[in-house]
C-alpha positions as CSV (number, residue, x, y, z in Angstrom):
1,X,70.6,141.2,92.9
2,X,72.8,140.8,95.9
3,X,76.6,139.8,95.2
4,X,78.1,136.8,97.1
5,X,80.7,137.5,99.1
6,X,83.7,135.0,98.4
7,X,85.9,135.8,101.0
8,X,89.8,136.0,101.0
9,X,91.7,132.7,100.8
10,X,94.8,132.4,102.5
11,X,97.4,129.5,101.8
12,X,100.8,128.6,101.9
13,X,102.7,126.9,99.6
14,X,106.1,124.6,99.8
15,X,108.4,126.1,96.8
16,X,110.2,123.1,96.2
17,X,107.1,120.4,95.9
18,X,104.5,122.7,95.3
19,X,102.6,121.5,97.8
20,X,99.5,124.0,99.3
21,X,97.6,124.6,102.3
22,X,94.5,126.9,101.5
23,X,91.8,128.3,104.0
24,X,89.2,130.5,102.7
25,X,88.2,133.3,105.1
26,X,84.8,135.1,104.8
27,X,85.9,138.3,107.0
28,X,89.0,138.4,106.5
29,X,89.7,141.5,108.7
30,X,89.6,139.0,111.5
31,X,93.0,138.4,109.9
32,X,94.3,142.3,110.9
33,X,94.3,140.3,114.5
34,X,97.7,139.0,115.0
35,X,96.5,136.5,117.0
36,X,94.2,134.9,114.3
37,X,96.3,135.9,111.7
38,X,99.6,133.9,112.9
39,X,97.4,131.0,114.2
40,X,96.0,130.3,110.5
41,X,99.8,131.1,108.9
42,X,100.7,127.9,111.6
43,X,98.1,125.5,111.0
44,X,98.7,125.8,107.3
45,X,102.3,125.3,107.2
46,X,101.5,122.3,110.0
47,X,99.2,121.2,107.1
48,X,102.7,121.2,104.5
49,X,105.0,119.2,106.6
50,X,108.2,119.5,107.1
51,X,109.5,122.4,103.6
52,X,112.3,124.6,103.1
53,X,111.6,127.7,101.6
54,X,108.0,129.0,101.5
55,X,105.7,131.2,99.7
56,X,102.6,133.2,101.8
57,X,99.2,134.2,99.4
58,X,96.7,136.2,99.6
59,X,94.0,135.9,97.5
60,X,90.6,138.3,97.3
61,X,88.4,135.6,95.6
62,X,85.9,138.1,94.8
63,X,87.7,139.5,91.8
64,X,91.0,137.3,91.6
65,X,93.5,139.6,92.9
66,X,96.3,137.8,94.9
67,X,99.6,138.7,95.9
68,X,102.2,136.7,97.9
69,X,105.5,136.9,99.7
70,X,108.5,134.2,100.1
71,X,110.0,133.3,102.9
72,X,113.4,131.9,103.2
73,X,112.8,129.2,106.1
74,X,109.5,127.8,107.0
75,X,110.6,128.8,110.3
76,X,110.9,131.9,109.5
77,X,107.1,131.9,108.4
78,X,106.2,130.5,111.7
79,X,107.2,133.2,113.5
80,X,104.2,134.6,115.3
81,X,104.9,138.4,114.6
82,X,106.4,137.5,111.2
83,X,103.3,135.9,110.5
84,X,101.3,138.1,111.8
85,X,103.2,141.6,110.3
86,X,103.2,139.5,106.7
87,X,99.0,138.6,106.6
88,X,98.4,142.4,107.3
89,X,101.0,143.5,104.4
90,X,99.5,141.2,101.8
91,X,95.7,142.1,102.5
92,X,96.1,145.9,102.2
93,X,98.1,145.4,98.8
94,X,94.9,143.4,97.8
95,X,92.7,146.3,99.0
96,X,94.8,148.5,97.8
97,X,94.4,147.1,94.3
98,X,90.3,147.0,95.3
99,X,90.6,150.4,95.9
100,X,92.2,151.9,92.9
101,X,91.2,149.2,90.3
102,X,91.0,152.2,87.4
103,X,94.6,152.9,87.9
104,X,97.9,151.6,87.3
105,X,99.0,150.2,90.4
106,X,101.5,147.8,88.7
107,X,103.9,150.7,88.4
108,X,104.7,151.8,92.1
């Protein structure tokens, strides 16, 4: 029996509305490309409109596994290399959880 392959979904959320922008990536180590990876961070806070204070996620849709970071500004989040740095960050903590999913990695 083969297992489907879910992809990662990446989204972005306004903090003060709630309000969420989600793209669901197949291969998501096309997001380890800082091109790619900062392009979809932009079109999905384009997608929000204008916000405050956002909230980057990562989510391995496989197993459930998400982690996210907040930003302060949405400008701040739409900073190419910020962008970019903060994809690559979240999807190796979700690997990392992948990886070592007997242990406790809740207690680093």
């Amino acid at each position: 029996m083969a297992v489907e392959n879910r992809g990662y979904t990446l989204s972005a959320t306004e903090r003060k509305t709630q309000v969420t922008a989600e793209k669901v990536f197949l291969k998501p180590m096309s997001l380890y490309i800082s091109g790619i990876a900062s392009k979809a961070v932009a079109e999905l806070v384009d997608s929000l409109g204008p916000a405050e204070a956002c909230t980057l996620t990562v989510t391995n849709n496989n197993n459930g596994i998400s982690v996210d970071r907040n930003f302060s500004t949405q400008t701040l989040l739409t900073t190419p290399a910020v962008a970019a740095e903060a994809v690559k960050e979240l999807i190796n903590i979700v690997r990392g959880y992948d990886e070592e999913e007997d242990n406790n990695v809740c207690g680093w």
